[in-house]
GUVEXGU-959386 format. One line per 5 residues: for each residue x negated, z negated, y negated of C-alpha. Coordinates in steps of 0.5 Angstrom, whole numbers, plus 500, padded with zeros to 3 digits. Example, Ala and Ser with C-alpha at 12.3 -4.5 7.8 and 13.67 -1.06 7.14 Angstrom:
// GUVEXGU-959386
475/484/509  473/486/502 .
This chain:
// GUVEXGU-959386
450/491/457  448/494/464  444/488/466  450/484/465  455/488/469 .
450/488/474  449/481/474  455/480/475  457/486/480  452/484/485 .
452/477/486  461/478/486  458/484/493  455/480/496  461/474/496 .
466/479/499  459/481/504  459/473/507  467/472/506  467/478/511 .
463/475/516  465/468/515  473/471/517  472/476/521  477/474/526 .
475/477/534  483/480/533  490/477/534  491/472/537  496/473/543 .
503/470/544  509/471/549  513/477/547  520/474/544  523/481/545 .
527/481/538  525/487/533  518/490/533  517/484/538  518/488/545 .
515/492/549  515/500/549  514/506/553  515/513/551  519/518/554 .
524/524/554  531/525/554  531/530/561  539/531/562  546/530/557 .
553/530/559  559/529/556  563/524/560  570/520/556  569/514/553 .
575/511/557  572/513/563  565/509/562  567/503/559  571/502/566 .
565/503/569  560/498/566  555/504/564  550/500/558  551/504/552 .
545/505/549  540/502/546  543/504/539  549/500/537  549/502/530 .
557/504/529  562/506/523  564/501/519  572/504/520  570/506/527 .
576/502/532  576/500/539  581/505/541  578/510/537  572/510/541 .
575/509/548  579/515/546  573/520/544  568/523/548  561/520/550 .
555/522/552  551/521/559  544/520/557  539/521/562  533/518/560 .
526/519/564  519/513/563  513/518/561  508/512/560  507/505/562 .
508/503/570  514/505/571  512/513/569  517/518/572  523/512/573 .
530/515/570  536/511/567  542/513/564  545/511/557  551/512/554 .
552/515/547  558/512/543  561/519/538  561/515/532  553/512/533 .
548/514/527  543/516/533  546/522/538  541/524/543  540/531/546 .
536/535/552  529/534/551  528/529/546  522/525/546  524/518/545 .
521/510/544  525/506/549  524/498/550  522/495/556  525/488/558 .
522/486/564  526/479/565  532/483/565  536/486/571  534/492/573 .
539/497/571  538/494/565  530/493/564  529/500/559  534/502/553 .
532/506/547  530/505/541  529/510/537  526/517/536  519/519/538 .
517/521/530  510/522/531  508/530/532  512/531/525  508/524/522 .
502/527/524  503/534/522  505/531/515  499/528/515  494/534/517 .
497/538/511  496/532/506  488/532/508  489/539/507  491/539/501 .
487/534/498  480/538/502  483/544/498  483/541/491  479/536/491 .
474/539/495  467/534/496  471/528/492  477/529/496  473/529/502 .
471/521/500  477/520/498  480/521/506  474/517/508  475/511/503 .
483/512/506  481/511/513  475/504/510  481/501/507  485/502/513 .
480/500/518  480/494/512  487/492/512  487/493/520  481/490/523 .
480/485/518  485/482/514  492/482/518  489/479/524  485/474/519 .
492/472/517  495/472/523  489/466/526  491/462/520  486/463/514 .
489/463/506  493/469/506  490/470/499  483/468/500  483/474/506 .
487/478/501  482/478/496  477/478/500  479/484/503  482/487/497 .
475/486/494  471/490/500  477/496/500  477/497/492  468/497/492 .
468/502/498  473/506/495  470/507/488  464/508/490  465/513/495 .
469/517/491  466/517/484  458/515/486  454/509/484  453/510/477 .
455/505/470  461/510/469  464/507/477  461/500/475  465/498/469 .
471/501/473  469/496/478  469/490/473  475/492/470  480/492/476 .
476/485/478  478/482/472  486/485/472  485/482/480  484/476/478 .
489/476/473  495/477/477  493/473/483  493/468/477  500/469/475 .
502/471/482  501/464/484  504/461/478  510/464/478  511/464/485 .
511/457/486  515/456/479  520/460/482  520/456/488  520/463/492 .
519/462/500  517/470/502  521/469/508  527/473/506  528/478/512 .
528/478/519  521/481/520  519/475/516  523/470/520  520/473/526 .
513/473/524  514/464/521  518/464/528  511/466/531  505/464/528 .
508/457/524  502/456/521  502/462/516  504/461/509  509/465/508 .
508/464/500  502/465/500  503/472/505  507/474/499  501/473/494 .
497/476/498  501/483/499  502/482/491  495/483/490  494/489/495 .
500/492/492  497/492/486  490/494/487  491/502/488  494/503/482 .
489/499/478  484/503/481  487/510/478  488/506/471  480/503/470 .
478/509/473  482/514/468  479/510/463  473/509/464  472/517/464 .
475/517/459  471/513/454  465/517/457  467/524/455  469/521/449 .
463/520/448  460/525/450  464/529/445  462/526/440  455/522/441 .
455/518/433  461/515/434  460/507/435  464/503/440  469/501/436 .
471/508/435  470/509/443  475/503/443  480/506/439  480/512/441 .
480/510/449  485/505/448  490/511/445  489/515/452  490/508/456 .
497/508/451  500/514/455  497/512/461  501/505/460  508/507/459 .
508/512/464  504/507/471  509/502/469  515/505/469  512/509/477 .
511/502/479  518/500/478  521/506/480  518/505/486  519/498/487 .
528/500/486  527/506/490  524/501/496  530/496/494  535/502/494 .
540/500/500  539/492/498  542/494/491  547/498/493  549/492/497 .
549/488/491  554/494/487  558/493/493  560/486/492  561/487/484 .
556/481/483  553/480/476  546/482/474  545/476/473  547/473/481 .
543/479/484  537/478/480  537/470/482  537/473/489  530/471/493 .
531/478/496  531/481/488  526/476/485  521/477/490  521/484/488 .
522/482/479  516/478/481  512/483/484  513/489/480  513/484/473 .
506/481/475  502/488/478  505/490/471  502/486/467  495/486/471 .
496/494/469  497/493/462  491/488/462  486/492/465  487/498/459 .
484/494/454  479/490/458  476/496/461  476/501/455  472/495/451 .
468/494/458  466/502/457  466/503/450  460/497/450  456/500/456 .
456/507/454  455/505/447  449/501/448  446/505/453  447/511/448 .
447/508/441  450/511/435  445/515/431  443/512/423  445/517/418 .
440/521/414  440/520/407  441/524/401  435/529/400  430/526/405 .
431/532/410  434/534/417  432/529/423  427/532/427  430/535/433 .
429/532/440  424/533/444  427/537/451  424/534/457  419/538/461 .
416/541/455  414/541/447  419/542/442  419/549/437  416/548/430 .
422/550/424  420/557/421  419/556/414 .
């Protein structure tokens, strides 16, 4: 059995290894910046003065609010020339213009309220008229972001010791993955799912071999999450085009169609159903996989059918729990829209028809169905290969005596006193 998995497995590594080196692409190719979005330039800098001025006055001045125009629903152009404004004086720390000043003016009822010595992200618009070329964007987060991270290492260093220490190490190789290979792939136009299986392919190689070693144990966790992979990129594509969705929902991915035309933004969709999926699938094959083979290593006599039952009892709980974690998650992320549609008193069934909606119902229904498959594939995967590499002992008959007793390695077994 092992022979087979390896038949299997290397030349399936040795596919992703070319597909790696046939799309690497030599990085995003270049466009002229549209200034919409995430699609601008920006410069950090820090909020270095704040006064209170009145709004009426401002607004006969002509002073530019900031670059926050967010307001309250409720909110009236009386109510916000009455109130008090904030001045803002806000000074470039990066870029050429570093140490250029500008002004901003803050409405009383914006989300954003800006204060002495905030450090910001402003967005530099060079065809504008010069008093109008920086505005603020949003707040500097990176200091709390990246302490949060730090803490995060710390914590998995503590518990998993050497395992967390390789788990941070295949995070940092998934990420290079995803930003080195499969994003800017995209972007020159390769198949959104070819690159997605690629490098989803190379991500859930490195990361469970770094993690858990190269053994059969990870070998059929390997194999299992291949096949799960390949089921819901089966399904995906099925599905997605059956229901005709577009994946060009938002004004992110307007803008990203608006850019580069060439992408297939279905197949964009495909492809972030693929990688979405594969973390989990990765928890449930390894689980699995452990599992059987502590089973066994409890009980050696029992066969694979036995390892079967009893590894597919585990995968049961592990099952009803993983799925309903990926569907919260999903509606957690989907939250707001939700709320949108609760709002507007639509039915169940108007909000699910939605394309917003049902690229999330597809996207959750598809990874769920991959993660309930992946159960039982890898608990026979395990089961065989445990069992074949260790088969289950012959019983004695009646009155023939005890079995003799292993010889231990490195030395001679003791003779049984009479």
């Amino acid at each position: 059995m092992r022979k087979v998995i390896a038949a299997v497995l290397i030349p399936f590594t040795a596919a992703v290894v070319v597909g790696l080196a046939v799309l690497w692409p030599g990085g995003a190719p270049p466009h002229e910046r549209t200034g919409v979005g995430f699609d601008r330039q920006t410069q950090q800098a820090t909020v270095t003065k704040v006064d209170e001025v009145s709004c009426k006055d401002v607004n006969a001045s002509g002073v530019p609010p900031t670059g926050d125009t967010s307001t309250a629903e409720g909110s009236s152009a009386q109510q916000q020339e009455n109130g008090t404004c904030k001045k803002a004086t806000i000074r470039v720390d990066t870029g050429k213009d570093k140490g250029r000043t500008f002004t901003e003016i803050v409405q009383p009822d914006q989300s954003r309220q800006l204060h002495e010595g905030q450090e910001v992200v402003v967005a530099y618009e060079p065809s504008a008229p010069r008093d109008l070329q920086y505005s603020v964007t949003d707040v500097n987060r990176r200091f709390p972001m990246a302490l949060l991270a730090g803490i995060f290492a710390l914590a998995v260093v503590a518990v998993g010791r050497m395992r967390g220490v390789m788990a941070l190490v295949s995070l940092a190789v998934s990420f290079l993955v995803l930003t080195l290979f499969i994003l800017p792939a995209i972007l020159q136009g390769s198949n959104p799912l070819v690159v997605a299986v690629i490098g989803a392919s190379a991500i859930m190689l490195a990361a469970l071999y770094l993690c858990h070693g190269l053994s059969a144990r990870t070998s059929v966790a390997v194999l299992g999450t291949l096949i799960s992979l390949l089921l819901i990129g089966v399904l995906g594509s099925l599905f997605i085009g059956w229901a005709a969705l577009t994946g060009n929902t938002d004004d992110n991915t307007g803008l990203i169609h608006g850019l580069y035309p060439s992408i297939d933004m279905s197949g964009l969709l495909l492809a972030g159903v693929i990688i979405g999926s594969l973390g989990v699938l990765d928890d449930v094959t390894v689980t699995q996989t452990s599992a059987v083979w502590e089973l066994h290593e409890a009980n050696p006599t029992m066969g694979w059918r036995g390892l079967y039952r009893a590894g597919i009892r585990i995968g049961r709980d592990h099952i009803a729990s993983v799925v309903n974690t990926l569907v919260l998650a999903y509606a957690g992320a989907a939250l707001p829209l939700l709320l949108l549609f609760s709002i507007a008193q639509s039915s169940v069934g108007t909000v699910a028809n939605s394309e917003l909606v049902a690229e999330e119902i597809v996207r959750t229904l598809v990874g769920s169905i991959g993660l309930v498959a992946s159960v039982p594939v890898t608990t026979a995967l395990a089961a065989l290969v445990v069992s074949a590499d260790r088969p289950e002992q012959e019983p004695v008959p009646a009155g023939a005596g005890p079995a003799p007793a292993p010889a231990r390695s490195g030395g001679r077994g003791r003779r049984r006193k009479r």
